[in-house]
Structure formats: C-alpha cells, structure tokens
N, C-alpha and C positions, 0 to 999 in steps of 0.2 A: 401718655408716654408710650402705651402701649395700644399695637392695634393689628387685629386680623386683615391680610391681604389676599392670601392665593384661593380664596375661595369664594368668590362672587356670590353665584350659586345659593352658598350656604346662606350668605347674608339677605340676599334678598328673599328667602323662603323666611327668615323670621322677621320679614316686614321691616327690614329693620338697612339703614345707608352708612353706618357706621358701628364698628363695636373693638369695647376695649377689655383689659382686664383694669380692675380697680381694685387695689387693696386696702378696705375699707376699716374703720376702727371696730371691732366687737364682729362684726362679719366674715371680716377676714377678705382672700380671695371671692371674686364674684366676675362671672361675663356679663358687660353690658350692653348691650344691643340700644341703637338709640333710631329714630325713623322721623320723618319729618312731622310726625305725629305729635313730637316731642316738644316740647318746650326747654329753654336753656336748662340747664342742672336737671333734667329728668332724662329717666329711660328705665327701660326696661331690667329689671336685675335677676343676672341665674346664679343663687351659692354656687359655686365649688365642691358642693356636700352630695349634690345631684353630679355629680362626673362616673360615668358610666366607667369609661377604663382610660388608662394612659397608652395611648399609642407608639408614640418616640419620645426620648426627652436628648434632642442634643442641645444641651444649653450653651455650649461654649459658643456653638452658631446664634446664639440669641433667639431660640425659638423652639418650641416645645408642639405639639402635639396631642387632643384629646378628645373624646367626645364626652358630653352633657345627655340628659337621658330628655330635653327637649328637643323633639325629632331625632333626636339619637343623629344629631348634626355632628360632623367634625372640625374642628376648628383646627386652624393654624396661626398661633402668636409670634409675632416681629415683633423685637425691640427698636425701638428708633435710633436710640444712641448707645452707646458702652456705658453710659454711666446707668444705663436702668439695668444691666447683669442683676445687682444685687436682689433687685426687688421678683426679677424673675426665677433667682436659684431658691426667690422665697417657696414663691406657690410651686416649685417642680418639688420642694422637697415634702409640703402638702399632697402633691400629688401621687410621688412613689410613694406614699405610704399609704396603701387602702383603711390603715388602723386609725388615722389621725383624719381621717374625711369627718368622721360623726365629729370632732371637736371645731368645724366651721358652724359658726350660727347663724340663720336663717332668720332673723328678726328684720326682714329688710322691709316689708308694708308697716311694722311698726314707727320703725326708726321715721321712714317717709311722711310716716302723718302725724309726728310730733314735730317735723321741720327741722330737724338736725341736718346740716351740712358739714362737711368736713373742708375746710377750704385747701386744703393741696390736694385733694381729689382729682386727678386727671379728667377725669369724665365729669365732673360737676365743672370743674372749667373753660372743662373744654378746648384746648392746647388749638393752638392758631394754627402751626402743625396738621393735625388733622384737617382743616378746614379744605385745602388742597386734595388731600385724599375722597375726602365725602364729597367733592364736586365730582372726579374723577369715578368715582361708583354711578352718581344719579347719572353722568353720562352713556358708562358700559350701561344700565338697564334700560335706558331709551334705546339704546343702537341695539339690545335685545329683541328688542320688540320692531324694529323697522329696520334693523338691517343697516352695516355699516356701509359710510361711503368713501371711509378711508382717508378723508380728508382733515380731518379736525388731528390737532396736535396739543399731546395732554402732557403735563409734566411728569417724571414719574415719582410715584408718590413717596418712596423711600430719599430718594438724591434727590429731588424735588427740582428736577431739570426734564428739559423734553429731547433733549439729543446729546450726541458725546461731547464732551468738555475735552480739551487737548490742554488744560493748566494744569502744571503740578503736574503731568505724566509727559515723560521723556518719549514721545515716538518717534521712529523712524519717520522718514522722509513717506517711503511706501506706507506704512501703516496710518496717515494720517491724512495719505489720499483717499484710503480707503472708507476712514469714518467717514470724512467729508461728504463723499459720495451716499456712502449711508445716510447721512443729514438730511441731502439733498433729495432722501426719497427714491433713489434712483436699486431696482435692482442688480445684486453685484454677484460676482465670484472670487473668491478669495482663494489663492492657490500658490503655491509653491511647496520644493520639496520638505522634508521633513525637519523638523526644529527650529525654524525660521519664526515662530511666534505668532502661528495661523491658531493654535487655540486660547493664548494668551489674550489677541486680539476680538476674539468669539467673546472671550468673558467680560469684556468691557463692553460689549456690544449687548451682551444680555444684562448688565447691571444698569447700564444708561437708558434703554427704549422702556415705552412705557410697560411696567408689567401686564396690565391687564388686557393688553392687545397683541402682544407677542408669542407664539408659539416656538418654544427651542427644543430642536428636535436631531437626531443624528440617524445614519441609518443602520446604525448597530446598538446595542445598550452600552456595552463598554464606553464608546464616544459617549454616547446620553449622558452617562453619569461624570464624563468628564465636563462638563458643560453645565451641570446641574438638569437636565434635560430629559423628555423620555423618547423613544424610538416613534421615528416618523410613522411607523404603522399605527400604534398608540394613538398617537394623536388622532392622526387620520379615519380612527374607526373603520377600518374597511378589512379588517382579517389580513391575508395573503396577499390580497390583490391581485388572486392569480384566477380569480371567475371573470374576468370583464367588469366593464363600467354598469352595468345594469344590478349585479348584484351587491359592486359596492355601496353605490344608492343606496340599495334598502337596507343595508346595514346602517351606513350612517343614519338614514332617517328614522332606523330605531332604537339609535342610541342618540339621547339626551345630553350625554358630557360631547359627544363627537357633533353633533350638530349646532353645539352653543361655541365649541371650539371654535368652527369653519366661521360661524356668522359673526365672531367678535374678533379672529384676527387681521391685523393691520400688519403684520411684520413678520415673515415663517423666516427661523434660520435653522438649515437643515447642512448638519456637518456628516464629512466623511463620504462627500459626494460621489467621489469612484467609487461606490460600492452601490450607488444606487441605481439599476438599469433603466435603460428607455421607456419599456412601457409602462413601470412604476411612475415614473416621471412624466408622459404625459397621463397617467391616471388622475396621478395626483389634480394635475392642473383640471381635468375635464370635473370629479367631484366641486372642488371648488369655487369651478363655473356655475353649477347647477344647481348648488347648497347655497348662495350668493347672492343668483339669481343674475346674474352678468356673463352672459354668456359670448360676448363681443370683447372679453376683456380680459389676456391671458393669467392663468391662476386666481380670476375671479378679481382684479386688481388687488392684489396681496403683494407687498413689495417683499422678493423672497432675495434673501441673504445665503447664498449655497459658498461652501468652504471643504477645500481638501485638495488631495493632490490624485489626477488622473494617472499616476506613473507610480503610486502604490498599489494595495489593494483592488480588484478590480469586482465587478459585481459576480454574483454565485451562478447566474448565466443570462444570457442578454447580452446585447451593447451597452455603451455607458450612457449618460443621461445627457451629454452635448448632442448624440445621435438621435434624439426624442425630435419630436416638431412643437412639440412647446417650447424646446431648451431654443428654437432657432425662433422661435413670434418671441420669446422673453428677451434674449437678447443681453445678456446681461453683461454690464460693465467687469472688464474684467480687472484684478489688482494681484499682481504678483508678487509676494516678498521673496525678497533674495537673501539677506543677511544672517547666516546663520547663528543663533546664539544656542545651539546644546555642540557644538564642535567648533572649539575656540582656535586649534593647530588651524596654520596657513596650508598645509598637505591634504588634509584628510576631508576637510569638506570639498576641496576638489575631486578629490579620486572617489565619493560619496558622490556626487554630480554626474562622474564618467557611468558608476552601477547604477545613475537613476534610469540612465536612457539606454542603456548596454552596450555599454565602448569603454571597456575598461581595456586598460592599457595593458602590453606584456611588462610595462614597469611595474604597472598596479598591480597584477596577479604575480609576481616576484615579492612586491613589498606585503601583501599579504598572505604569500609563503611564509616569511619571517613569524608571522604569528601563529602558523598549525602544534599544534598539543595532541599529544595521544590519548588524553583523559583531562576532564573537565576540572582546572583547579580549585580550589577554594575557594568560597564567596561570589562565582559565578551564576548568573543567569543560564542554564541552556536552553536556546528557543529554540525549538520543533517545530516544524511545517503542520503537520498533524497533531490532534488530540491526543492518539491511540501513543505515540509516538511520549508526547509528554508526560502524561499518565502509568506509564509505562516506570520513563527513567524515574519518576518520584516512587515508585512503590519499590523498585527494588532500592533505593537510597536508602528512604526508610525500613526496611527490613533487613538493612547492614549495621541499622544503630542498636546498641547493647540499652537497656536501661526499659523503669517502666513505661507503659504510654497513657495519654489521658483522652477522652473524645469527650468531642463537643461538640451537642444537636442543633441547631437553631431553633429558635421560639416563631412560630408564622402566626400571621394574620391577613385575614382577606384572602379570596377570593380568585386568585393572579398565578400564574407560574414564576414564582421568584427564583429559581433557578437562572433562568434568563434574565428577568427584570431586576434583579441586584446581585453586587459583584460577590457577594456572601455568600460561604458555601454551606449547604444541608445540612454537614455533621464534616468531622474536622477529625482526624488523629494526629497527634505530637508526638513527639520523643524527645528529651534533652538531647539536643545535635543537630535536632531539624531546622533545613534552611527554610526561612518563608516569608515571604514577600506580603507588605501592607497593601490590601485593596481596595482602600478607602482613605478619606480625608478626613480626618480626626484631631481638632486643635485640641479642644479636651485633654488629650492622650498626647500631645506634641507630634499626631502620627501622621505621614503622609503618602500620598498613591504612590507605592512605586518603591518604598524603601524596601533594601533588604536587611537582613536578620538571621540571629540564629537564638535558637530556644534554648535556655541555660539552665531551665528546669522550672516548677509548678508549687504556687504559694497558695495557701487557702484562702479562700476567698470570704469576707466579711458579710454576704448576705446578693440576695441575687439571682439569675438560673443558673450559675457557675459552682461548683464547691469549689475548686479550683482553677487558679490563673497560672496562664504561661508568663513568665521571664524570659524577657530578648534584650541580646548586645544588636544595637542596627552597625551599621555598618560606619557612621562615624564614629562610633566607640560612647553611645549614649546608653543606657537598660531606660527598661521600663514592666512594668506591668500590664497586661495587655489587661482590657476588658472587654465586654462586647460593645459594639457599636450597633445601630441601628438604620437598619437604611427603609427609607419609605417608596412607594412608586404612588404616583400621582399622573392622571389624565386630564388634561383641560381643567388643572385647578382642584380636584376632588379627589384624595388620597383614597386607591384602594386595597391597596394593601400594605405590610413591612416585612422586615427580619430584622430580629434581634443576632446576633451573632458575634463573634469573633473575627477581627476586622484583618485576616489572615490566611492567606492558604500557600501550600507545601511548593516550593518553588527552587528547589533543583531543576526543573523543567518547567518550561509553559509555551504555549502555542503561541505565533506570528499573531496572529489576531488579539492574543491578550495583551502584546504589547505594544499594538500599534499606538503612537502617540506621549509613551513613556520615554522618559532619560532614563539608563543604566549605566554607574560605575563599569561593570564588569560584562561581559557579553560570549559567551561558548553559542558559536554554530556552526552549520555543515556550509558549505558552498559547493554541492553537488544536487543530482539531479532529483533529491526526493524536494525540493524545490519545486511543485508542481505547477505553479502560477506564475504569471506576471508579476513582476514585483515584488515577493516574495521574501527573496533574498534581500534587495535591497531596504524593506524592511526591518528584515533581523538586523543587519550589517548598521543601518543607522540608526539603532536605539543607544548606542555609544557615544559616549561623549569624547574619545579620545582612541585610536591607533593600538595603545598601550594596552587599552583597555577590552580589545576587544580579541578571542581565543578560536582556533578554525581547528573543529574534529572532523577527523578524516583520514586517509593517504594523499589525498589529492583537492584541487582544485578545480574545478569547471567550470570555466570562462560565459557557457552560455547560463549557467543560471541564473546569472547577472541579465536578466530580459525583458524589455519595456515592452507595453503593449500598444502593436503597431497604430490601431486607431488613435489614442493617445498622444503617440508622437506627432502622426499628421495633424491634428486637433492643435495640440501646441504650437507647431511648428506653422500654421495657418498662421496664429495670432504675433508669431516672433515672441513665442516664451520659451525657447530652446537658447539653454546661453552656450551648448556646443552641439556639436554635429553628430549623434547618435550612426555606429556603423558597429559591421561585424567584430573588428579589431583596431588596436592602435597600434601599429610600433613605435617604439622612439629611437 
C-alpha cells in the first residue's frame, strides 16, 4: 500500500526495484526493499529502530520523509490512496518520537525462519498495484545505463495512466488543446496573461506525465514551489550559467544527481519563461545535447513544456528566450488561454488587457483614479517594486504595534541556501497586530499560499522547536493555530536539504516578484515611475481579483508605467496572440 517514489537513486543503490513500508505484528514499522533476487513474500527488512533522523513529516500530504543509518539513504514515502493515512500517521508518530524508536523490535531473521507470514502484509502480497510501478523502475535503470531514447511511454506509477485524462475535469476548450498536444509529444508554449489557469494547468501536467521522466522546473523558486518543482538552475547542475557551455559541462559531469537528471528526462517543464534569457535558454539546450549524447537533436530530444507570459516579468538581463536559436530549431506549438478565472467583472479584465500591452485608456486611468488612498487600508497587500522598499514598510508597521513580541528561528538541514530555495523565513518576529501572509500550502493546517491574516496573539506550545504559537483570524474570518511547516528542496529526486519553520512572513508589504502568480482579495500599489521594469506594474495591478479590491498610493498616476516589452509585443504579435492593438494612448 505503501511505496517509495522520487528516489530512484536511492533504490537502486540498495539493489533493490521496489520498496515499501510494512507494518508488521511484533516488528512494528520496517522498510522493505525487495530486488529481483527476491522471491514472492521475501525482501529485505530495515526496523524502523535503525531511523537515523526524521527529516519532514507532512502527513496530511501523504508522505513523510527519513533517513535509515543503511547508507544513511533517504527515503521518501507515498501513500497510494487516503485510506492508508491512518497506517501512516502510525509510523510518523513512531517516528517523531526519537524515545519510542528502542520500543520497535528487530526480531525479523527470527520471525523469517520460523515461517510466519502475516497475510495482509503489503509486501508479502504484494499489491498488483505495485507491479506497474516495479516495471516502471527496471525500465529508468536500463535507460540509466544506455541512455534514453525518449520513445517508450510508461504509465505513471501513482494515477497509473501515461498521459492526461480530460474525464471528470472540466477544461476549457484552450486548455484541452493544449494537453492534447502534450499527449501527442509535441513541444508547446503555454501563455497568456495572468489568472487565465497557465499554473492550474502546469499541475495536471506534472500529476499525469510519468514521474520518473519528467523534470518540473521554473525559472524562479517562488514559481518552483508553486509547481511542486525546483529552479531550472537546480536541475540543470550548471551554477550561473554565466561561464559558457565549457564550464557548465564539467560541472554537470561532476555532479551525479545533475547528470542522472539530463540522461533520464523525457519531458522538462520549465515555468515562468519570461524570466528566462536567450543565452540561458540556448545553454540549456547545448548541455543537453552533449549530456545525451544527440547532438542533431534540439534539447537533446527532450520534449520541453515552457509556460508564462512574455508581457510580465522579464529576465534580470538579456533577451527573452523566443530570441535564443534554440527557442527558433524547437519551435514550439504555441497554446494561448484567454479566459480569465481570478477576474470574474466583465470591466476589469479588459482594462487588465489594455496595462498588459501599455494602452491603457484615458477612461482606464480615470477609473483607476477612483481608487487612489493616501494610506494603505486594513488588510491590504502593499506590493513594492523593490525589496529595500518592502522591508522597509513592514518594519516600521511593526514597530507601530504596542504588545509583546515572539521570534522564531528556523530549524535547517543540509547543505543548500534555503533562503532562496524555500519560501520560509530564517527567523520571524510577531506582534499581536501583525499582518502576515501564508507561504506555503499546508492541508494539515487548512493553510493556503497566499492567505492573508492577522496574529491575535501566541499560545504555548505542547512540545516541538516552538514554546510558543501564533494565533491568526485569515481573512475569511477562520483562527487557527499556526505551526511550523516544513519545506524540503529536492534535486533530480534526492532531498538535500529542509526547513522547518513557521509557514508565515510579515506582509504589510512584499515585493512584485513575490506575488507574481498569486490571487489577492485586497491590493495597495504605486502606478508611478519606481516601477522600474516592464511589466511591473501590470503585475502588481493583476494579482486582484476585483476593481474594488484593488488601492493606488500616491498623488498621481502615470500612464507610462503601465509598459509592455517591446520584443515581446512583436513576438506576440508575429504569432496573432495580441487580442488588441498595443499604443501610446487611447482616448474614448
């Protein structure tokens, strides 16, 4: 019922094409590792009593985190279905407790040679289930060793399908073109502007393709984590990418997870494409080639999946990545969604259209005069262009509330700059008052990206690294309890680091970058010229889901902040994905 997935790697170093957990009578928890060595009802058995440390436990995701002190390997456990939660919230509660490890019994070469079988034993059955997935393993380790050729189609081993299903999910007309074409193998681009269901659709796209072929990557971490995913640099093993193709070579070839990556994927989806430059982009493709061994064959024949919108965000410097000479040999099928679902008004995703391309009208900049404020009201977001900028307005917030305050460190592991690599902050101050916004996806916790909140004040905590917990009303009028959460990063399969943390940070202010890709109830920003970028503004302006909802600080307005980038538009407007006429002004 249960069984390791994202770690190939690990499984094949213990010799081993399948491995479950089994919770055995008198034994207790145990990892089984089973190998073609094996004979039905036998394998290999690791107590639970041998568990080095616990790494993450998000159980409400179905899947826990740990290492065993055989090879000091890590594992990563999926549950198959909801109904084995119970059997897993068994062993995670074996697991947090390092006191109740000595009370698992190791009598397991005993029990084996007196012949006892346990018959609902998972593993001594051997669930039919699995048998899908252990083909799918001896597959990845032959294409290990020889190099894939991209053609074989494996189901995936969780949904036990090999491509997207369109039953039982409502898609658009556009979004259903788009899997098709996925289906069909074909490299695509998925674009439109913002709330249109470009990440909605990424997540069915990483749920359905086979996992142990597909790399899902974005070119920020923020995106990463909204994808489940880590930053295309990650992946790619190549640092910067800012030595040339020679050095990134030998980096990749001397890393082990980056070069097992390139030769086992079948499928890279790399989001947030405006943000990734030309020469990144044909890098990319040239490693691939070389790491592949297909050098006639653009991205090494990798069918890439690129998604975002050229009229947000643009890259930190460079061209954008349609201006690469890979992005023009790739060629990729392009699928636009149009339908907005985070701006439900018949008004406002129009006049959101006109700030995509910079032709906002003298009606639009009238009708959002109507909404300027001299001071940011309650329960709003305010988005900053800059860092310095954000940081800023939250510490003087903070240092206007009366009451005590509480800070909270994070707990790290590995190896990793998790500053970057998770959305968790180092160390954390509160105050009963303080606005702060959820940065993680927390069922557990009923929590979600993106919510806001305010802290009502701090309960003690039952045991933990916390002594104490915040209290937050979100913003539908729910409390809770915060706890920490924990976030992992993971390279081609093999977790190398975490944080434990408070799944929370201070959010009076936050930068355009941190909310690219979020819905906000409430939205406070400038539409003037600290607006430095393309697109920018039209970022801030559409994380709103409503007119109503959105606050303009200032004295004024400026029309040009509102500014598409010019390659961008010709780009678009090449293909006919411009649904109006991008100019200086409109009158009506």
């Amino acid at each position: 019922r249960v069984f390791a997935t994202d770690s190939l790697e690990v499984i094949s170093q213990w010799c081993g094409t399948e491995a479950f957990l089994s919770i055995e009578p008198v034994v207790g928890p145990a990892l089984v590792v089973k190998s073609s060595k094996h004979k039905r009802g036998q394998g290999t058995l690791f107590a639970l009593a041998q568990v080095d440390r616990v790494l993450a436990n998000n159980l409400a995701e179905g899947k826990v985190s740990f290492t065993v002190t055989h090879q000091k390997r890590h594992c990563t456990v999926l549950m198959h279905t909801q109904t084995d939660l119970p059997e897993l919230r068994s062993i995670c509660v074996t697991l947090s407790n390092r006191e109740r490890w000595a009370e698992i019994e190791t009598n397991v070469l005993a029990k084996e040679k007196s012949g006892q079988r346990t018959p609902s034993s998972p593993v001594v059955e051997s669930p039919a289930e699995t048998k899908q997935h252990a083909s799918a393993l001896d597959v990845a380790m032959e294409d290990d060793d020889n190099g894939f050729d991209g053609s074989a189609s494996l189901a995936h081993p969780l949904t036990g399908r090999g491509c997207m299903s369109n039953e039982n999910t409502r898609w658009t007309a556009e979004q259903s073109a788009a899997l098709d074409s996925v289906n069909e193998g074909k490299s695509v681009l998925l674009c439109g502007p913002g709330g249109t269901g470009k990440t909605t659709l990424l997540r069915q796209l990483v749920s359905a393709l086979p996992v142990e072929f597909t790399a899902v990557t974005a070119a920020t971490a923020q995106a990463a984590r909204e994808i489940n995913g880590v930053t295309v640099h990650a992946f790619a093993g190549i640092g910067t990418g800012a030595s040339g193709l020679a050095a990134a070579l030998k980096r990749v070839n001397g890393n082990a997870n980056a070069l097992r990556g390139w030769r086992r994927v079948r499928h890279l989806i790399l989001d947030e494409i405006s943000m990734v430059n030309a020469a990144l982009f044909d890098l990319l493709d040239q490693v691939a080639r070389h790491v592949r061994n297909r050098h006639s064959d653009v991205f090494g024949g990798i069918q890439m999946i690129v998604c975002g919108d050229f009229l947000q965000l643009p890259p930190v410097e460079g061209g954008m990545a349609f201006s690469s000479s890979a992005w023009v040999e790739l060629n990729p099928v392009v699928h636009q969604l149009t339908r907005s679902f985070r701006q439900l008004e018949d008004f406002f995703p129009a006049l959101l259209d006109r700030a995509r391309v910079g032709a906002l009208s003298d009606a639009d900049v009238d009708l959002l005069r109507t909404r300027m404020v001299s001071s940011v009201p309650d329960g709003c977001v305010q988005v900053e262009a800059t860092r310095a900028a954000a940081d800023h307005a939250n510490e003087v917030r903070l240092a206007q509330l009366q009451g005590d305050f509480a800070s909270f460190r994070a707990v790290d592991e590995g190896d990793v700059d998790l500053d970057i690599a998770t959305p968790l902050a180092s160390s954390l101050t509160l105050k009963p008052g303080a606005q702060v916004i959820c940065v993680a996806n927390d069922s557990s916790q009923g929590l979600t990206n993106g919510s806001l909140g305010m802290v009502d004040g701090f309960v003690a905590s039952s045991g933990g690294q916390c002594r104490q917990l915040p209290t937050v009303t979100w913003q539908d009028g729910t409390h809770s309890t915060v706890s920490p959460s924990c976030a992992e990063v993971a390279v081609n399969g093999r977790v190398i680091g975490a944080r434990a943390q408070l799944p929370l940070r201070l959010a009076w202010a936050v930068t355009v970058h941190r909310v690219q890709g979020l819905s906000l109830e409430r939205v406070a920003l400038r539409l003037d010229t600290t607006h430095f970028e393309c697109g920018q503004a039209y970022v801030a302006l559409s994380r709103a889901r409503t007119l109503s909802g959105v606050f303009i600080l200032g004295d004024s307005i400026d029309r040009d902040c509102c500014r598409a980038n010019p390659g961008a538009l010709r780009f678009l407007r090449s293909r006919g994905l411009l649904r109006i006429s991008p100019q200086a002004s409109q009158t009506t």
